[in-house]
C-alpha positions in Angstrom: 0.0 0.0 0.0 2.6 2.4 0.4 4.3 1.2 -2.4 1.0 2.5 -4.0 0.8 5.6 -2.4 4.7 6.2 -3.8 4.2 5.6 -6.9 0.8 7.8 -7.3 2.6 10.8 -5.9 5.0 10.4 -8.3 3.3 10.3 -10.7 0.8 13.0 -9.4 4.2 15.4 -9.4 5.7 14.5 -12.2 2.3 15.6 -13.7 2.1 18.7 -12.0 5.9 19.4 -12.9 5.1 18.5 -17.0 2.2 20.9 -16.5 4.0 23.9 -15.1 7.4 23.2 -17.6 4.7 23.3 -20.6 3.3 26.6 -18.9 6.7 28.3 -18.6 7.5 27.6 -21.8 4.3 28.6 -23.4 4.7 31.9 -21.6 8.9 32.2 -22.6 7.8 31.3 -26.2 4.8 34.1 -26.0 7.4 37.0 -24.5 10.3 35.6 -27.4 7.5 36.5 -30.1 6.3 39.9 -28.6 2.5 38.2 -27.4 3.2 38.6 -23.4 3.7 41.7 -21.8 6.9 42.7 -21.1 7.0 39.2 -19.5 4.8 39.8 -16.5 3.7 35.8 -15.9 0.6 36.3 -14.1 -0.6 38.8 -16.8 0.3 35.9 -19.0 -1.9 33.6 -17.0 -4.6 35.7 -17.1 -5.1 36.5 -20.4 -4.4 32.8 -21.2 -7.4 31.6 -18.6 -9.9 34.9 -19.1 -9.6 35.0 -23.1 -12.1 37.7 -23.8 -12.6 38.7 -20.4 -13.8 42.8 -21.0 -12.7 42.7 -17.2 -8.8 43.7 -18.7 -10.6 47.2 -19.8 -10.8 49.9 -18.0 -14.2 51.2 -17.2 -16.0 53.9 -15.2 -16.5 53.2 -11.8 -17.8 54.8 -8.3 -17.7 54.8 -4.6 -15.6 51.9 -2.9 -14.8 50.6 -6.7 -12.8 53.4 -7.0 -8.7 52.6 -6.4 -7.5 54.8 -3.9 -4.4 57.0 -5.4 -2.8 59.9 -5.0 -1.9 62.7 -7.7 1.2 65.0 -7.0 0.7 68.1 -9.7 2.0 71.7 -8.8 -0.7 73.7 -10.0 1.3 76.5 -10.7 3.5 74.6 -13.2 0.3 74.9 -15.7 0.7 78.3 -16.3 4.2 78.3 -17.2 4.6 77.3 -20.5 6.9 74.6 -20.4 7.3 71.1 -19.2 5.7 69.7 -16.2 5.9 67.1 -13.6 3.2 64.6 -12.2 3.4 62.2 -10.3 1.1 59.0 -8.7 1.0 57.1 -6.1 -0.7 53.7 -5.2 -2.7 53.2 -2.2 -4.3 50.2 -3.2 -2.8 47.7 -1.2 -2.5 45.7 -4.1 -0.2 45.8 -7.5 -2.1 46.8 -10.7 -0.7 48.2 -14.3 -0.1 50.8 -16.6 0.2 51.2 -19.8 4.0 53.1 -20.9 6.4 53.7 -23.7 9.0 53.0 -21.2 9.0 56.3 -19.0 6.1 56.6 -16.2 3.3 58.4 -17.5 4.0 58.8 -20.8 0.4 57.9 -22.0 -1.6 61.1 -19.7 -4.7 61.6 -20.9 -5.9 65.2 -20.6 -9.6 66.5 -20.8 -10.4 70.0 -20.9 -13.0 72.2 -19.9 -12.7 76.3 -21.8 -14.7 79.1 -20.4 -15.4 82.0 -22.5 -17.6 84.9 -21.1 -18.9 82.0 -18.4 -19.9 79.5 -21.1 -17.9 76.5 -20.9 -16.7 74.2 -24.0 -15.8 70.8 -23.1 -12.7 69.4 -25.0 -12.4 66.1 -24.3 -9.5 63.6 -24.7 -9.9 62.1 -28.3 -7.8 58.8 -27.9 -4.3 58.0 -29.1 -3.3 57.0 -32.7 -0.9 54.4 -32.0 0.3 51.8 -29.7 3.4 51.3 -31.3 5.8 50.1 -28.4 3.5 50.4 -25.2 3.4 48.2 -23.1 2.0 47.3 -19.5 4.3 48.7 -17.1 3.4 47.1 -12.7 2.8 49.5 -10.1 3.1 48.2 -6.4 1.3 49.0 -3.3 2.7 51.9 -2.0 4.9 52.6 -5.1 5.2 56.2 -6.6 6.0 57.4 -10.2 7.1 61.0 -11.5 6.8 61.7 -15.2 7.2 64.8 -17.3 5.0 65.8 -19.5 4.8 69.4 -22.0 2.3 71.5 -20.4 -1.0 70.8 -22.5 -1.6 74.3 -22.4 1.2 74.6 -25.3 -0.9 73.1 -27.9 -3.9 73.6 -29.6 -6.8 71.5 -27.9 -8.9 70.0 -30.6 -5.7 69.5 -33.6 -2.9 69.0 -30.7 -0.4 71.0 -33.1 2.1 73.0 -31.3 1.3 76.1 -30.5 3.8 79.5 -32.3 5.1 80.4 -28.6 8.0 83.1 -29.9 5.5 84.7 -32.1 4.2 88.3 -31.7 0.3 86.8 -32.2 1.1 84.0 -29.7 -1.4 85.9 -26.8 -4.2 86.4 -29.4 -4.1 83.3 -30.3 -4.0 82.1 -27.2 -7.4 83.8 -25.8 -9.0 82.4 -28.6 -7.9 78.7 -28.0 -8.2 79.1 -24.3 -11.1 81.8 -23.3 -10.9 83.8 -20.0 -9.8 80.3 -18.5 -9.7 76.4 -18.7 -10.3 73.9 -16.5 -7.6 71.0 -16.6 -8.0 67.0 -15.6 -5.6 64.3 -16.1 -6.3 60.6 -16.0 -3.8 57.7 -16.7 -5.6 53.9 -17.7 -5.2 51.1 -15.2 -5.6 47.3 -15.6 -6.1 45.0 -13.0 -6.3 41.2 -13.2 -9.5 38.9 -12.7 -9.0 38.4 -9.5 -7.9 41.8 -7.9 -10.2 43.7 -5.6 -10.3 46.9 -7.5 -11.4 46.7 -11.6 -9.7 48.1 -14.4 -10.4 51.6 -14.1 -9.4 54.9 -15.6 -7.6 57.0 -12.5 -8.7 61.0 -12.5 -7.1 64.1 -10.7 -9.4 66.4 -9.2 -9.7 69.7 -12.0 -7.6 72.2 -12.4 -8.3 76.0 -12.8 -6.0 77.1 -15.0 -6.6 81.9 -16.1 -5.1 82.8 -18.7 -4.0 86.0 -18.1 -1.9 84.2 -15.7 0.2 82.2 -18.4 0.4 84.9 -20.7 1.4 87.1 -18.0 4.0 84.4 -17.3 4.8 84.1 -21.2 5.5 88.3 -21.6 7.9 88.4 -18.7 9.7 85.3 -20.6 8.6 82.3 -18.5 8.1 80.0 -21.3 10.6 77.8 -23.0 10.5 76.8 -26.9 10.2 73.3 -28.2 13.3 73.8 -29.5 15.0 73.5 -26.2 12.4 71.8 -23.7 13.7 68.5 -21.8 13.5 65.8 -24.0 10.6 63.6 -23.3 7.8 61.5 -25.3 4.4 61.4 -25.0 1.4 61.4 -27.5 -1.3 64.1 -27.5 -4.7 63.4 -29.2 -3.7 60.9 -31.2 -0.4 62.7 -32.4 3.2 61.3 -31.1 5.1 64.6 -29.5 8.7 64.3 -28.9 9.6 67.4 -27.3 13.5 68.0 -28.6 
């Protein structure tokens, strides 16, 4: 009888073992041909057991769905005309992801809110054009990211062009993009696997009021910097790859 027993475990293990080689190499095969991301194995699992799952998407949620973060934005960085720094933190208690080109926040979405004369124009973000290179980046409980972005203010809102900034017209041009003021929000898409507590969800800052006879008060005494010159860093705007030189 123990004999028995011997054997069966062996055999039991040896099945498990087979299982979880096949598995590894399934998943080293999937990362070799660019399927996996950025070979993260349970991501791998997941999307090999939950095929389909709309789960993976982020969607709108409320109340305790909600997964608690924390946004670090200067506010008075949006009225300089140059290039900013936010960063995020995860309370969650639990890891989720984040979609990157390989710097954190690189993928910001930004929605906008212009008021003219107390009517307001809502500009919202109008998706990006490419995923070229992204891929799902891990954020850990407790972890915090910084990324730099080009003030959004710098480009028009519904083309995402850059805006003339050394140009005598620039402050005309300006008020007539941007009103008397604008209202700013950032969000950053976040994916969470089946089983987590907290669903893939898109992650808001509160709004921003943003005057603009602030920045262009900022941009006649010279507190703006060109294109030209700005720190180097890559993000997309409205569907448009930026790579501020």
């Amino acid at each position: 009888m123990n004999r028995a027993l011997k054997y069966i475990t062996i055999a039991v293990l040896s099945i498990v073992l087979l299982a979880v080689l096949g598995l590894y190499l399934w998943f080293r095969m999937g990362v070799k041909e660019g399927l996996a991301t950025r070979a993260h194995f349970e991501w791998f699992i997941a999307e090999k057991l939950f095929e389909g799952n709309q789960d993976f998407w982020p969607v709108e949620v409320a109340g305790k769905q909600r997964r608690p973060v924390t946004w670090d934005i200067d506010e008075g960085q949006l009225t300089v005309l140059d290039t900013i720094k936010i960063g995020l933190k995860n309370h969650s208690r639990e890891r989720f992801y984040w979609h990157s080109w390989g710097t954190p926040l690189s993928r910001l979405q930004t929605d906008l809110v212009v008021y003219r004369n107390g009517i307001a124009d809502s500009i919202p973000f109008s998706g990006f054009g490419c995923y070229t290179g992204v891929h799902l980046y891990p954020m850990q409980s407790g972890e915090a990211v910084q990324g730099t972005i080009s003030n959004p203010l710098m480009f028009d809102p519904r083309t995402s062009y850059e805006l003339p900034l050394m140009t005598e017209s620039f402050p005309k041009l300006f008020e007539s993009l941007y009103g008397d003021s604008v209202v700013i929000r950032f969000s950053q898409a976040s994916y969470s696997l089946p089983w987590s507590r907290y669903p893939s969800q898109m992650l808001y800052s509160d709004w921003i009021l943003v005057r603009t006879d602030r920045v262009l008060e900022n941009w006649r005494i010279g507190r703006h910097t060109p294109f030209s010159v700005s720190e180097q860093i890559l993000e997309e705007r409205h569907g448009h790859k930026n790579v501020a030189r």
